[in-house]
Backbone bond lengths (Angstrom), bond angles and torsions (degrees), N, CA, C in turn:
res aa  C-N    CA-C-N  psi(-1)  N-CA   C-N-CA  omega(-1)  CA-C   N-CA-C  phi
1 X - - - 1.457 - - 1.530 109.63 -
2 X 1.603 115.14 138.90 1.074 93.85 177.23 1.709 118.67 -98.73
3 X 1.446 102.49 173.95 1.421 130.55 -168.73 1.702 94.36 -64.74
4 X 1.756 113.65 129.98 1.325 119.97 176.73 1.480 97.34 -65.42
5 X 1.109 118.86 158.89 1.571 139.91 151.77 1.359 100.90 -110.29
6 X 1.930 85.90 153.39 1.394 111.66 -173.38 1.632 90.56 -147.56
7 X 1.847 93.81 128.91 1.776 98.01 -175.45 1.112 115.94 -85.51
8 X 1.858 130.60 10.94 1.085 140.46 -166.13 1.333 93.53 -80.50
9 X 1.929 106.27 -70.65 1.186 111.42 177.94 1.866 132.54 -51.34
10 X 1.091 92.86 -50.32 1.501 93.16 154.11 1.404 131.16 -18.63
11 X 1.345 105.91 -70.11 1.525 140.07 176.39 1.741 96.23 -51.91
12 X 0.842 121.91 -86.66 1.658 122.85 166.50 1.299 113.85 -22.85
13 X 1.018 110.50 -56.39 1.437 111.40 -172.13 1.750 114.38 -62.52
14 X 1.347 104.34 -59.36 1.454 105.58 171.62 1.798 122.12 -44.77
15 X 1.905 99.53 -26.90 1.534 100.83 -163.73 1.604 105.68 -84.04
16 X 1.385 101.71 -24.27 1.352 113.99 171.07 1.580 127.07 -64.23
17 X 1.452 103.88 -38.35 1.974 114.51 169.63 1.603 97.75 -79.95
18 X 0.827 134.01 -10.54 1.339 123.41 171.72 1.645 125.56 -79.70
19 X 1.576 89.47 -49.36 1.417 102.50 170.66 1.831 114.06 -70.75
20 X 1.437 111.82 -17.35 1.233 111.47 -178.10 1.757 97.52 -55.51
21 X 1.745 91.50 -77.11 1.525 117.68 171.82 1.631 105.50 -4.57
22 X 1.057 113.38 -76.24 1.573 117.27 -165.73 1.477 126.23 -71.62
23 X 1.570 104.32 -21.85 1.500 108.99 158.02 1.716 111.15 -77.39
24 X 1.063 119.22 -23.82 1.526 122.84 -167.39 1.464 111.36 98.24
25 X 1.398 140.20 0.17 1.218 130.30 -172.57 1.310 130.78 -51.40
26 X 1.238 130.15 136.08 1.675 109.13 172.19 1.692 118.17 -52.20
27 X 1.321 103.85 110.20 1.304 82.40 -176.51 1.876 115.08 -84.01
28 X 0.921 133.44 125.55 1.561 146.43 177.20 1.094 136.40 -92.33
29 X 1.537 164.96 94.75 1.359 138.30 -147.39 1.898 107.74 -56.58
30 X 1.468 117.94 -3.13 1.444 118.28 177.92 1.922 90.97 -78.92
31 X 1.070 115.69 -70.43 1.700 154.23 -158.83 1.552 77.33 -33.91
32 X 1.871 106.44 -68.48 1.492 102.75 -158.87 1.230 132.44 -74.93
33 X 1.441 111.88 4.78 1.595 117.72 172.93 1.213 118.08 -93.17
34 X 1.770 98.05 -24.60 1.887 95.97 177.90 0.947 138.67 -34.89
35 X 1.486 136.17 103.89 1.746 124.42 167.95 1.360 80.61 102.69
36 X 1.359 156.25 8.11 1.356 149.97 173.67 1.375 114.39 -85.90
37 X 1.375 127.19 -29.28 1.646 130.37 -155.16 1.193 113.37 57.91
38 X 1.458 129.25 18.51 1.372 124.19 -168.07 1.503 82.85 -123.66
39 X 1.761 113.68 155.55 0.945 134.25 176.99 1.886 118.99 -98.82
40 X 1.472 115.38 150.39 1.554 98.97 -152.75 2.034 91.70 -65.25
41 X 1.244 126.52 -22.81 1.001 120.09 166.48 1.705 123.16 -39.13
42 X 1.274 121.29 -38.36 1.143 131.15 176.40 1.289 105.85 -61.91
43 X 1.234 141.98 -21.60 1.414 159.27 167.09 1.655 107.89 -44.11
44 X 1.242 108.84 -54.17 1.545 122.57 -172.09 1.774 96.24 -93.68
45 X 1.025 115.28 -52.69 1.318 116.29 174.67 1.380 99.46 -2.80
46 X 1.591 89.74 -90.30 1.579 131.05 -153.03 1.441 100.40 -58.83
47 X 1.336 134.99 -77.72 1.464 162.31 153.05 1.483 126.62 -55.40
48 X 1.190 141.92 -11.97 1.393 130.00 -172.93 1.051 113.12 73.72
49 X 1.339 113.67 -54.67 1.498 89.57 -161.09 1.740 94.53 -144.15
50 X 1.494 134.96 -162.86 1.577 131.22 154.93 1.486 98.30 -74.22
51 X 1.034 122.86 -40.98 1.665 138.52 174.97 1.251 113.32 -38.75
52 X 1.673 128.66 -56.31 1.222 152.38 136.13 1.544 121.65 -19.40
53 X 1.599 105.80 -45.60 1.216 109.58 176.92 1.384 137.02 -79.08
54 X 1.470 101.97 -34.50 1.465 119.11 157.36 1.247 106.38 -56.26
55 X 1.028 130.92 -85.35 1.823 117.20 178.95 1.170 144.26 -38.34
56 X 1.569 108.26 -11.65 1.481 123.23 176.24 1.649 95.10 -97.13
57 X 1.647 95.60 -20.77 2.107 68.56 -174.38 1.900 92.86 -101.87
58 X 1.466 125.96 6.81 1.339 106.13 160.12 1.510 123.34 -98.52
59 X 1.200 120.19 14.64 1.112 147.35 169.43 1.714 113.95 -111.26
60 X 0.981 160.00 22.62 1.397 173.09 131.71 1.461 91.16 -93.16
61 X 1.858 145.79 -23.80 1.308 114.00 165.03 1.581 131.53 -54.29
62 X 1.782 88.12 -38.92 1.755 107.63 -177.55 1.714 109.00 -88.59
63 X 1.237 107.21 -9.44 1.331 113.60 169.63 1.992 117.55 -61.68
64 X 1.399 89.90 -55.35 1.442 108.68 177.67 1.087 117.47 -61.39
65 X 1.547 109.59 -45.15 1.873 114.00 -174.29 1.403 102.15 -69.17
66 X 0.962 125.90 -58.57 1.517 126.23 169.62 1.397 108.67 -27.12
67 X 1.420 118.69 -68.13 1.505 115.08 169.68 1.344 135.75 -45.23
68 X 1.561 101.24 -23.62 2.139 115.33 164.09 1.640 116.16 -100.84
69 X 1.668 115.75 5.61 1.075 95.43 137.62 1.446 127.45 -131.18
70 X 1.176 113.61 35.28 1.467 133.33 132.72 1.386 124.41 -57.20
71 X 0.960 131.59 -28.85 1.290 146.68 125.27 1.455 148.62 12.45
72 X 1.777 83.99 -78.93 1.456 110.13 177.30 1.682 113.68 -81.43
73 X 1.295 111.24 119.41 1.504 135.17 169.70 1.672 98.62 -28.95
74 X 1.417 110.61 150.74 1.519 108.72 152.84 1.232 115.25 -125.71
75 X 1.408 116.50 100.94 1.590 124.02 -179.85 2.041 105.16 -73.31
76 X 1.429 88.27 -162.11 1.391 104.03 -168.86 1.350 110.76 -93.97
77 X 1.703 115.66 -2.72 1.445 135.83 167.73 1.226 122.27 -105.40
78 X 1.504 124.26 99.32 1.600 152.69 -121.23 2.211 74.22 -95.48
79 X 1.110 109.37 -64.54 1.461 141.52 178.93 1.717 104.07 -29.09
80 X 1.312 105.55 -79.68 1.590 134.68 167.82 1.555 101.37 -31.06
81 X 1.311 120.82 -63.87 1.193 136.95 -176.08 1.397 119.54 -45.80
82 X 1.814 99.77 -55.68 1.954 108.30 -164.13 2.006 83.94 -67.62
83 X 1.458 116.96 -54.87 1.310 96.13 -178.43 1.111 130.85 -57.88
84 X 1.247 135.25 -20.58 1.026 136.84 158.61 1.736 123.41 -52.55
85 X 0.876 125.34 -27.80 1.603 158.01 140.67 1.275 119.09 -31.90
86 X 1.264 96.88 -48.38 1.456 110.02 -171.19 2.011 112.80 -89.10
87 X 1.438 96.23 -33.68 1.341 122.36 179.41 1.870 100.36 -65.36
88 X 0.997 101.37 -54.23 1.778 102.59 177.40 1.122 118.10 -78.16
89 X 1.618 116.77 3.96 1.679 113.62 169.50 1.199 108.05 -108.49
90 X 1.477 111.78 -11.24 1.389 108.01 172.45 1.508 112.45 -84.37
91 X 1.180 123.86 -28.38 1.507 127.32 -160.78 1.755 94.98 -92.25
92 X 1.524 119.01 -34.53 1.699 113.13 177.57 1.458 82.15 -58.96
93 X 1.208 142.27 -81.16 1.405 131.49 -141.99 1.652 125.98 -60.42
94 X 1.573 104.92 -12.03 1.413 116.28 -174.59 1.671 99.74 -102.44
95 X 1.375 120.64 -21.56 1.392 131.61 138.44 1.045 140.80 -61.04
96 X 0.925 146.64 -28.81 1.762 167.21 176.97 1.790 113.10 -122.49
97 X 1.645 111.60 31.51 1.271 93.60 -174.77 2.122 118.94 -60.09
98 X 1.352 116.15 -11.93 1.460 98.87 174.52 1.638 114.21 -85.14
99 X 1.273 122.91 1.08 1.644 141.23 -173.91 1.357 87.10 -109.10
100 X 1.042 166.07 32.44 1.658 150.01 -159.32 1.769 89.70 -152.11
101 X 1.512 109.80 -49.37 1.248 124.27 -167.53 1.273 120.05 -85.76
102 X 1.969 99.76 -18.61 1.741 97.80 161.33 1.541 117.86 -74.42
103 X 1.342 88.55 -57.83 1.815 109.75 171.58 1.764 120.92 2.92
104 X 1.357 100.86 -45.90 1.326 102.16 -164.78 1.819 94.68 -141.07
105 X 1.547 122.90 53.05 1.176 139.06 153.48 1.503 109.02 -89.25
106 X 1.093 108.09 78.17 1.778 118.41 166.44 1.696 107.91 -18.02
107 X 1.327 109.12 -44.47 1.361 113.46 -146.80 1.848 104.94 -77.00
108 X 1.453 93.51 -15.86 1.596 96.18 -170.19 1.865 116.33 -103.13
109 X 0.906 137.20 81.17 1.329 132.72 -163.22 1.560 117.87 -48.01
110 X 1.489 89.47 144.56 1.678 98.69 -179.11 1.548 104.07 -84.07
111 X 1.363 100.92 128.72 1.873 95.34 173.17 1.697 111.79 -75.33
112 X 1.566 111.74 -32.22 1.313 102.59 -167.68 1.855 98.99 -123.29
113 X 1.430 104.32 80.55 1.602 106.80 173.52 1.444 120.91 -56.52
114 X 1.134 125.64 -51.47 1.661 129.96 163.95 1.727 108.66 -31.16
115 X 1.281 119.68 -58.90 1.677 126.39 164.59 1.729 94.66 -43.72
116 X 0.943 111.78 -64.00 1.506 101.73 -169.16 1.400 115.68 -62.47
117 X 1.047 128.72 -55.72 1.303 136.22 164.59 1.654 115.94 -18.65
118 X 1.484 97.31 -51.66 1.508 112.13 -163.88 1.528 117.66 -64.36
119 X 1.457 108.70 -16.14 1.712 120.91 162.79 1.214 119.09 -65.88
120 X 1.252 116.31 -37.56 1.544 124.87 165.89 1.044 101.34 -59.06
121 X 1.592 129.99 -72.90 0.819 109.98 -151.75 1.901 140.06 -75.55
122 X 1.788 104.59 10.05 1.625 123.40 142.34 1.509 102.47 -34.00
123 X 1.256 116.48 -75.44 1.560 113.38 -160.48 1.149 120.81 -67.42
124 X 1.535 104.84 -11.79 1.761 106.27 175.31 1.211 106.24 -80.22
125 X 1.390 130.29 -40.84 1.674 126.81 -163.20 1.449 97.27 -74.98
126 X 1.454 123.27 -53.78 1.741 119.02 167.78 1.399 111.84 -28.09
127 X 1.238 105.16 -60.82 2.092 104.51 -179.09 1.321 99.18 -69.29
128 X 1.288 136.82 -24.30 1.529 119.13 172.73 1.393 121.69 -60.65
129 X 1.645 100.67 -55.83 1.609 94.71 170.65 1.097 127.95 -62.17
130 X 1.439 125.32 -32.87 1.423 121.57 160.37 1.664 133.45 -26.75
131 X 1.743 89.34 -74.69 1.369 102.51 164.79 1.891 117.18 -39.46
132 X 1.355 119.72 -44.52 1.051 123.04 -171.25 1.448 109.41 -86.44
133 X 1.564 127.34 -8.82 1.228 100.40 177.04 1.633 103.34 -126.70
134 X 1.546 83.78 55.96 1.947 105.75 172.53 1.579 98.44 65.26
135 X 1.085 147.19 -35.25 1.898 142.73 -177.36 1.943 90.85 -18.87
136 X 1.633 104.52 -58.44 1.698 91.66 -149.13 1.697 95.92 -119.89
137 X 1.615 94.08 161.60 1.889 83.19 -176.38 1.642 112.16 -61.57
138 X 1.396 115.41 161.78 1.507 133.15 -170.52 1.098 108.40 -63.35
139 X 1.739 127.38 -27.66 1.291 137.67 -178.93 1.174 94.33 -82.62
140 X 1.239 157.87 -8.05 1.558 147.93 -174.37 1.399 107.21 -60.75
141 X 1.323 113.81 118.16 1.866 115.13 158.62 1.637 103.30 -76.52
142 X 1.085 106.14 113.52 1.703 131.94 166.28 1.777 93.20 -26.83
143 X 1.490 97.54 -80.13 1.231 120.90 173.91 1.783 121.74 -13.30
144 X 1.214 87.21 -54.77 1.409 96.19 177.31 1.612 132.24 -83.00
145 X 1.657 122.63 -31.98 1.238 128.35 177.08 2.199 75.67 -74.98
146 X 1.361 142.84 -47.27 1.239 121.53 -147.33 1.800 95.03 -68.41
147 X 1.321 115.06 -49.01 1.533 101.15 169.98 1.166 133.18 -37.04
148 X 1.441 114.05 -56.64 1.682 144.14 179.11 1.796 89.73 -38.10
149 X 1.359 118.19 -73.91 1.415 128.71 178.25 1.312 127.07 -33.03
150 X 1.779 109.01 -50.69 1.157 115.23 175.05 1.198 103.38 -69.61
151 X 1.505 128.39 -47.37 1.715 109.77 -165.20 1.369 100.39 -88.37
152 X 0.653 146.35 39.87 1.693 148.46 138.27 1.466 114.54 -79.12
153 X 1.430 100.12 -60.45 1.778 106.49 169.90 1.678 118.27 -44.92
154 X 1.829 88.33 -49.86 1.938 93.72 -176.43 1.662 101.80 -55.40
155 X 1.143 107.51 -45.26 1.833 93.69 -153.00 1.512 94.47 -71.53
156 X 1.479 139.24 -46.28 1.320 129.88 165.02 1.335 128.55 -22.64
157 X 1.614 103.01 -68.05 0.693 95.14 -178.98 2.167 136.06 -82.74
158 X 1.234 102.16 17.29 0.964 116.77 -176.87 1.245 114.76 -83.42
159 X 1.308 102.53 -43.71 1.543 129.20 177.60 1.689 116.14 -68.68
160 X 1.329 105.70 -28.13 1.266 100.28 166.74 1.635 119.33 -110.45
161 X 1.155 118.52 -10.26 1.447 135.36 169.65 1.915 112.59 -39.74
162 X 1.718 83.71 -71.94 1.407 116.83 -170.16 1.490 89.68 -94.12
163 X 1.232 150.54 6.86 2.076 119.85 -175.69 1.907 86.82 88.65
164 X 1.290 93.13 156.85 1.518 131.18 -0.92 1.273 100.13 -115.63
165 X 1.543 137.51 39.93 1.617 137.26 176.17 1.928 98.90 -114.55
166 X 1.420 98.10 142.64 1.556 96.33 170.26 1.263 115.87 -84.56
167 X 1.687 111.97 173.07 1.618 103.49 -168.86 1.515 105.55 -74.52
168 X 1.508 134.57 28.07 0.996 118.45 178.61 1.810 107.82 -90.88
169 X 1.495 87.19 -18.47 1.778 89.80 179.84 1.500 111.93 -71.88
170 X 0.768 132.17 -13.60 1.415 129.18 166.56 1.435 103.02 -42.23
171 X 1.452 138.39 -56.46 1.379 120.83 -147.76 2.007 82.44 -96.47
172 X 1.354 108.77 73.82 1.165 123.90 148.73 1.384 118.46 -131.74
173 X 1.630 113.38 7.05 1.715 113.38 147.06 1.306 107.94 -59.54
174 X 0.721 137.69 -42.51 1.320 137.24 -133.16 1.832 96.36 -76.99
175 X 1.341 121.12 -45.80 1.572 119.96 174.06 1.064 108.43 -74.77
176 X 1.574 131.95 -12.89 1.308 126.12 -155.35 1.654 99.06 -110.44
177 X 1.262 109.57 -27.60 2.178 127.28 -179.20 1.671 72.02 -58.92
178 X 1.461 98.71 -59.25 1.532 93.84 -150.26 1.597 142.83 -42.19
179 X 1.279 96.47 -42.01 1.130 136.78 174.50 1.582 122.57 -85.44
180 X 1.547 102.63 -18.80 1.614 95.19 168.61 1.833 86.98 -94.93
181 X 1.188 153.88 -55.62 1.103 144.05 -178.11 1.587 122.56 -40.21
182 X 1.719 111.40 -33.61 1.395 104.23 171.75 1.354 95.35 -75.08
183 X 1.071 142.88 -43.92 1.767 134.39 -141.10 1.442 83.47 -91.18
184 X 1.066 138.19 9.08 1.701 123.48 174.01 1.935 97.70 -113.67
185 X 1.255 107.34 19.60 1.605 110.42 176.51 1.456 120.41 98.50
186 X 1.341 123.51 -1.66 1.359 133.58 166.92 1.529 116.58 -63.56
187 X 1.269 119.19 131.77 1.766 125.82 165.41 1.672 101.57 -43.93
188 X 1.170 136.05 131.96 1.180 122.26 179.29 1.828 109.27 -97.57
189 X 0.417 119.78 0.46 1.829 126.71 153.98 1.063 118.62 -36.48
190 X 2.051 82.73 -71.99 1.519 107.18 -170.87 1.348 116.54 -74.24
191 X 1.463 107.52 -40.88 2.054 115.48 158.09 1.544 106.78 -22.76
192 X 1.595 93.61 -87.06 1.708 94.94 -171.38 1.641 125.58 -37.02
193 X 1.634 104.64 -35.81 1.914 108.03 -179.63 1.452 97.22 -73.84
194 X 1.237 145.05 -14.26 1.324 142.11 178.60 1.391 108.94 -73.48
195 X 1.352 115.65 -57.61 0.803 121.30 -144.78 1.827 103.58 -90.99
196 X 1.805 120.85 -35.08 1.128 122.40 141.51 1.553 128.31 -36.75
197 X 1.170 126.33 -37.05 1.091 118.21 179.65 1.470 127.22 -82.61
198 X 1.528 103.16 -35.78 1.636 108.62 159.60 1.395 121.53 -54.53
199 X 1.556 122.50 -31.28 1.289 140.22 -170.78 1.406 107.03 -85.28
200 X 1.705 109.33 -21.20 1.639 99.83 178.85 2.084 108.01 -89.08
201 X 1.535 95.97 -21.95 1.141 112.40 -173.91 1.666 116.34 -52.15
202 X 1.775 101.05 -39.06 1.686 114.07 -163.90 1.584 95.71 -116.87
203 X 1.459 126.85 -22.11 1.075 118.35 -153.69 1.414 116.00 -10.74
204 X 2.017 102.88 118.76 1.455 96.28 175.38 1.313 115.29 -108.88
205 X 1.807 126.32 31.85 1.175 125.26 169.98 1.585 112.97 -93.85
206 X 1.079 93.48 0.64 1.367 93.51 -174.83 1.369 120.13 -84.11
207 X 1.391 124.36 -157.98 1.286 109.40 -166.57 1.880 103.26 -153.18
């Protein structure tokens, strides 16, 4: 029969390999139960394996973000919105920096890629409506201004995550949203007030 799970422990457990992660600790199936109340059995319980565990806690990164941009409102500004998008991926990651840093560990496989996928795909439906309500030219791949977006956020926020820029550099999307939104067929006026206003909405330099 199998062993009940409990998502409390779980939850602990993952917050604990995370926090290992970022101090550098060895992490151990002894190491990672410490101070948990959970037994290293709870290890397999929960996960199968430590193997198991790494992937469940790099998968609860895209789990969560998904859940902050679930979040975000969808107004009548397609524009407003993707930054806004962008604003809550910057602030999960300046929030969750040991979940931010699994997230995108090549080395650890995602069990449920479609879940992952599905964060992207926020920024694609934003560039969809865009495109559709004239903001970007008709030839625009959604797809592509939603990438463009995300890796704007990544390299920011990487740079200020890890060093060596303070979080004030972050509100240097804001010329850069801008400017990839005019060059995808947007009035750039009207770009920049879009894209300011989503940015005043989430501001994630703030504190």
């Amino acid at each position: 029969m199998a062993r009940p799970t409990d998502p409390a422990v779980r939850r602990r457990l993952l917050e604990r390999a995370a926090r290992m992660l970022r101090d550098r600790e060895p992490v151990t199936l002894r190491s990672l139960v410490a101070g948990t109340g959970a037994s290293t059995m709870a290890v397999y319980t929960h996960f199968g394996s430590m193997e198991g565990m790494w992937q469940a806690l790099r998968q609860e990164g895209f789990t969560s973000l998904e859940e902050a941009f679930a979040k975000i409102p969808v107004t009548d500004d397609p524009l407003q919105d993707l930054t806004a998008l962008v604003c809550a991926y910057l602030r999960h990651g300046l929030d969750h920096p040991d979940l931010y840093r699994v997230m995108f560990d090549a080395s650890i496989e995602l069990v449920d890629l479609p879940a992952a996928d599905a964060t992207l795909d926020y920024l694609v439906r934003a560039a969809r409506r865009a495109m559709e309500a004239g903001r970007l030219d008709s030839g625009t791949e959604p797809l592509d201004v939603a990438i463009q977006s995300w890796a704007i956020a990544h390299g920011l926020l990487s740079l200020v995550a890890g060093g060596p820029l303070p979080r004030e550099a972050l509100q240097h999307a804001v010329p850069i949203l801008s400017a990839l939104f005019a060059g995808s067929g947007d009035d750039p006026q009207r770009s920049r007030r879009s894209v300011q206003a989503g940015w005043n909405l989430q501001d994630p330099g703030g504190r």
